[in-house]
N, C-alpha and C positions, 0 to 999 in steps of 0.2 A: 284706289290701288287695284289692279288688276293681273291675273297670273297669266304668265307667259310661257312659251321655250326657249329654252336657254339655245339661244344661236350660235354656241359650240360643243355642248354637251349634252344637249335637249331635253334635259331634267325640269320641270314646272315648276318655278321660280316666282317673284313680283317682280313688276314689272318695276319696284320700288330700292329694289335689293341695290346693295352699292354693290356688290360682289359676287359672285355663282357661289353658292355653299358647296357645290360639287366638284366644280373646275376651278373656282376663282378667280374667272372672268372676270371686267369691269360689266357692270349690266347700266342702275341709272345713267342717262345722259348719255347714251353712249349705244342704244339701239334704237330703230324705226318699225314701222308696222306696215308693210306693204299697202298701199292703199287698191293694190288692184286684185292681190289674193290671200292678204292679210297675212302672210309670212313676216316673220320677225327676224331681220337681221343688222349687222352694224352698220353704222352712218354713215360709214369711212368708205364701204364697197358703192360703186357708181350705179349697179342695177341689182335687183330682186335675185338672188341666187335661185327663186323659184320659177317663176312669168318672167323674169328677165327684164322687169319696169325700171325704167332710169329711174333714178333716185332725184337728180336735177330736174326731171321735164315733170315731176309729181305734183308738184306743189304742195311737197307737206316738205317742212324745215324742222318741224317740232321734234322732241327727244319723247313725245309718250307714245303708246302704242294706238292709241281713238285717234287717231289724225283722220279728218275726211278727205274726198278727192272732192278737185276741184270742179265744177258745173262742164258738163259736155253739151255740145250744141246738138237740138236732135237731127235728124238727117229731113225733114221735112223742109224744118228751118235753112238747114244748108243747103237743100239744091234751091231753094227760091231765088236766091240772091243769082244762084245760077242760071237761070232762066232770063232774069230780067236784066243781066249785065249786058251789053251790047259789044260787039264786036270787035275786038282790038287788034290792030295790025298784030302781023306775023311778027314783027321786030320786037312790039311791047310784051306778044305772050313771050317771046324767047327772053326776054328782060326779065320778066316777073319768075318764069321756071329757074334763070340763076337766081334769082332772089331768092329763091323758096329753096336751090339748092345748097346758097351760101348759108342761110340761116336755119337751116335743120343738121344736126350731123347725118354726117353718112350713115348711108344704113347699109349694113352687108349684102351679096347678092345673095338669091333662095337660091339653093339647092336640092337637090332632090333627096335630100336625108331629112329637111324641114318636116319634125314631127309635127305643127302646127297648119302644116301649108302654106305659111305666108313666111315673113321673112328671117334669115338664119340669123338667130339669136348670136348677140355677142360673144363671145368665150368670159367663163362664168372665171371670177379672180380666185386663185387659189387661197384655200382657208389657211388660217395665218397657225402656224406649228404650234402643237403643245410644249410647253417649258419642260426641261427636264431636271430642272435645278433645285425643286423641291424632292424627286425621289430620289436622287442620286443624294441628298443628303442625310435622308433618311435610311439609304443603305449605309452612309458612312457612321452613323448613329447608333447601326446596327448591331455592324462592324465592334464598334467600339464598345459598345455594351457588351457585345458575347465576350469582347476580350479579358475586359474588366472581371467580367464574372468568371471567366476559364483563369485570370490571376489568383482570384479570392480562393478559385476551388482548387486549385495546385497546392495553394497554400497551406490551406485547409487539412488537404489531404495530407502534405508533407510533416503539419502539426503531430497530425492525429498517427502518425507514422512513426514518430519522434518519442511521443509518447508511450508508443505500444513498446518501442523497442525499450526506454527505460525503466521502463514495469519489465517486462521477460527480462532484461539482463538483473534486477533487482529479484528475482521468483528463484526458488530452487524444486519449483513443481513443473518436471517435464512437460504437462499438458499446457500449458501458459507456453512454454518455449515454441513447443510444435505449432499453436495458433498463430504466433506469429509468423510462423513460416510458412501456414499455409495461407495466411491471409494477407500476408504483402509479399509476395514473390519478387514483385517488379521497384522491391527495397534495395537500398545501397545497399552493393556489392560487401560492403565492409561490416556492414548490421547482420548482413546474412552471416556470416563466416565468424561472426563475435557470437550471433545467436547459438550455429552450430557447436563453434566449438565447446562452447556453454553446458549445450544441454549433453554432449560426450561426455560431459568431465562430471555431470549429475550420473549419467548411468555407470562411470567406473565408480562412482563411490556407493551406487546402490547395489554393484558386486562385490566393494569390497566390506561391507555392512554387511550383506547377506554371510559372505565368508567368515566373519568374527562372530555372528551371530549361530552359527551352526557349530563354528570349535567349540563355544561354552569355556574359552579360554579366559582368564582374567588376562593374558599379556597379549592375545590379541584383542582384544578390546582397547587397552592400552595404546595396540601399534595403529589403532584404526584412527584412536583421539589424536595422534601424535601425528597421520599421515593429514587426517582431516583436522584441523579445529574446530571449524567455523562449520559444522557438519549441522543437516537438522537433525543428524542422531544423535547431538553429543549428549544432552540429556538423558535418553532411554542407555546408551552406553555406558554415563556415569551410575546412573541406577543399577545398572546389571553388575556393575563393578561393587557396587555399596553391598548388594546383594551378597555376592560369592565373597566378600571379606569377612560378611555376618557371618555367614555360615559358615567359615572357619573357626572364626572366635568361638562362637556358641558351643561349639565341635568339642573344641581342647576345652574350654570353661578354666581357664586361666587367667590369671590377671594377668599376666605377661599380652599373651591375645586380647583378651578385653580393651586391653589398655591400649594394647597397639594399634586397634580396630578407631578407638577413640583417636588415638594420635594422626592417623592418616583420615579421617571422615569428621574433622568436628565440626560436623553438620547433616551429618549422614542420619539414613533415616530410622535408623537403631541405636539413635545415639541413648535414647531412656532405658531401650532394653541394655543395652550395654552398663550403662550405671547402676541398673537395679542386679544385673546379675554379678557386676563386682561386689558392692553391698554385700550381697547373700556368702559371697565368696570370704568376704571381711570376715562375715561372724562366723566363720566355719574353720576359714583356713589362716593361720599364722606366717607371716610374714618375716622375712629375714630379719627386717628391724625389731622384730617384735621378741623373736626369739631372742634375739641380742638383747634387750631389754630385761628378759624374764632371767634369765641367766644373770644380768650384773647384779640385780636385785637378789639371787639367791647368794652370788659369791660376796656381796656387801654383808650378807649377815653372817655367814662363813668367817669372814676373815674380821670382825668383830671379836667373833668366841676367840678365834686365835689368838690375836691380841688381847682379850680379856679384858673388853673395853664397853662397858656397860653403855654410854654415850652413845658410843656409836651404835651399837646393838639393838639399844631403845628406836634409836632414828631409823636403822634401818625396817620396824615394823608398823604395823598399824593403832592407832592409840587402841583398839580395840578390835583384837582380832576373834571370830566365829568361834577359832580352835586353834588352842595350841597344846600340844602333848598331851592330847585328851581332854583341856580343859577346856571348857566351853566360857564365849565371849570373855577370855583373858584378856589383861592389861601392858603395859609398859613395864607394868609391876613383876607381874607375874613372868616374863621377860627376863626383868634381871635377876629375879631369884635364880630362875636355870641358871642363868650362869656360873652364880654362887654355888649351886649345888655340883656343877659339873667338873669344876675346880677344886679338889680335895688335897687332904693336908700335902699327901706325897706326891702329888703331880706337879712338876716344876713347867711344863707347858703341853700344848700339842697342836696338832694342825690338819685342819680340815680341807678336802682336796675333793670336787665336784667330777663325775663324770663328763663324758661325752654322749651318753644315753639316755639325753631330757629326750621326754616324749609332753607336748605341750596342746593342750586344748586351750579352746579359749568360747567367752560364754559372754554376747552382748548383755550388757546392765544397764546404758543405756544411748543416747544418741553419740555413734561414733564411739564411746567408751563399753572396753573389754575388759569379763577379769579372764585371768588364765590358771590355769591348773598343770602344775607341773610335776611325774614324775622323773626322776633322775639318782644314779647312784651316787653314795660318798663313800671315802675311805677317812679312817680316823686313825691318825700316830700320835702315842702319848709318850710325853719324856716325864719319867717316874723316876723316885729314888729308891723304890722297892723291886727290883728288878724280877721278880717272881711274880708281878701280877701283869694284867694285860699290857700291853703296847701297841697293840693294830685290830683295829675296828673295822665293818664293811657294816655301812646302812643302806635302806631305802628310803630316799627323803619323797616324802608325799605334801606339799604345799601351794599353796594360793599366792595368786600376786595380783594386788589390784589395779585397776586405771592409773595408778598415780604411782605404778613401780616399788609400794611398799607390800611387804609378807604381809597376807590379812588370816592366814592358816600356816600350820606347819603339824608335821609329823612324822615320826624317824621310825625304823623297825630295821632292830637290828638283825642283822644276815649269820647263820653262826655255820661258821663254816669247819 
């Protein structure tokens, strides 16, 4: 094996190669090796693109590049024969010159541009075109790849475009909104204008936030949740509202407020103080119900004595009451004696009639259960048959009622008027 030039690309090659690595030529079998100035060209051209050596008169046929030339006769040898030929008619040399002229080709005439001096070399065959069929595929290759990849990257882009804008129309943080506006301008027409109006309708409501925010009004707050719902302030709104109804409540310290504050917020964040300040309120203040209780429990024992009805009288008190007319931890017993005693031979009846001027404490005992303390005036009218002694009475009744609505005290003092 031996290296050559490539006799179309002239890159140093073997002379072994089926193909030019460079160009792609065919190379084996298919180039010669000048045998007169050792230039390498293909088999195909008639003479040496170099010396211009016919390729036919060489005598080399071989496809490697070490081909030898064949034996030259030296010129000692040549002219002998010349000498010793003898002399042939004129007719036989002009014989032998066509012979010599039929059987060599023509040789061109010299001219005087002959860089050799001797004869004008034939005209050298032009070299055979490079193919253009490998690059022009390779630009279509090209072509087609950048397309490919300019598909993927529109796409791409258009995704990630897609995405931005359902993130910003999903945000109610202006700065998300503005990013996308300033970072895809060249977004559908329609995303901008959805973006836009977007984030307009976040800064009216961060004016009209600011605006309720500054009244300190509970009903604009109100008109704010009512204008907004879905606001990010509806939270800090409900709290400011929780707030300003506490402080009402707290304010009056009413059950009526309390209660109301309970009614409208059962979840609010004063819902324990609100309970513990009713509580407090329980054991302090008496309640409509409550006076109405303490009151029937006074006129049940009332209208007992009226009727002069021991039964009842006992039922209306406590088996054993602290005090009653002085006497300490009295019974049932001691109960219906009063009565006995109250009812004398001449008094054929009388009747007991409570004021309007109970004044009523009341004193937690224990969970939930109150006694109360009631004072209240009475008047007393007796039907006698002695009409010279009294007939009309004014006391001050001073008694206890317990949890369970019975007298657990009593005590009268009469008014003399």
């Amino acid at each position: 094996m031996a290296m050559i030039k490539c006799p179309e690309c002239g890159r140093q090659i073997s002379d072994k190669a089926p193909f030019c690595p460079n160009c792609g030529v065919a190379i084996a079998g298919k180039v010669i090796k000048c045998p007169q100035c050792g230039e390498v060209y293909f088999k195909d051209q008639e003479m040496c693109p170099n010396c211009h050596h016919l390729t036919r008169l060489s005598g080399t046929v071989g496809n490697t590049a070490d081909a030898q030339p064949a034996a030259q006769p030296s010129p000692a040898s040549a002219a002998a024969p010349a000498q010793q030929a003898p002399a042939q008619p004129a007719s036989n040399r002009q014989q032998s010159y066509s012979y010599q002229q039929t059987s060599r080709p023509q040789q061109p005439k010299s001219t005087a541009n002959d860089k050799r001096g001797g004869a004008t070399p034939p005209p050298v065959p032009p070299k055979k075109k490079k193919g253009h069929g490998p690059l022009i595929a390779a630009i279509i290759l090209a072509l087609a790849l950048c397309g490919v990849c300019w598909y993927f990257y529109s796409n791409a882009k258009t995704s990630k475009e897609e995405e931005a804008y359902e993130y910003a129309m999903k945000s109610n943080d202006p700065l998300v909104l503005q990013t996308y506006l300033d970072n895809y301008k060249d977004a559908p027409e329609e995303h901008i204008d959805s973006i836009e109006a977007h984030l307009n309708a976040i800064k009216q409501l961060d004016i009209d936030w600011n605006n309720a925010v500054v009244s300190g009004s509970k009903q604009a707050l109100l008109d704010y949740l009512s204008k907004h719902p879905d606001s990010q302030h509806k939270a800090e709104a409900e709290h400011k509202i929780d707030s300003i109804d506490w402080a009402f409540a707290a304010n009056a310290n009413s059950m009526d407020e309390l209660q109301a504050y309970l009614d409208e917020h059962p979840n609010g964040e004063h819902v324990d103080e609100a309970n513990a300040a009713i509580q407090k309120l329980k054991t302090k203040t008496v309640q409509p119900d409550e006076k109405i209780m303490v009151t029937a429990a006074l006129r049940h024992f009332f209208q007992a004595v009226n009727a002069n009805d021991e039964a009842s009288l006992q039922a209306s008190v406590e088996p054993v009451m602290s005090n009653f007319l002085g006497k300490a931890q009295a019974t049932r017993a001691d109960v219906a004696i009063f009565l006995q005693k109250i009812y004398k031979d001449d008094i054929e009846g009388m009747t007991w009639r409570l004021g309007n001027d109970a004044k009523i404490n009341k004193r937690e005992v224990g969970q939930d259960e109150y006694e109360y303390t009631v004072n209240i005036s009475a008047t007393q009218d007796i039907q006698r048959t002695d009409p010279t002694k009294e007939h009309h009475a004014t006391f001050k009744i001073n008694a206890k009622i317990s949890p369970d609505g019975l007298v657990s005290a009593m005590g009268m003092t009469k008014i003399i008027q």
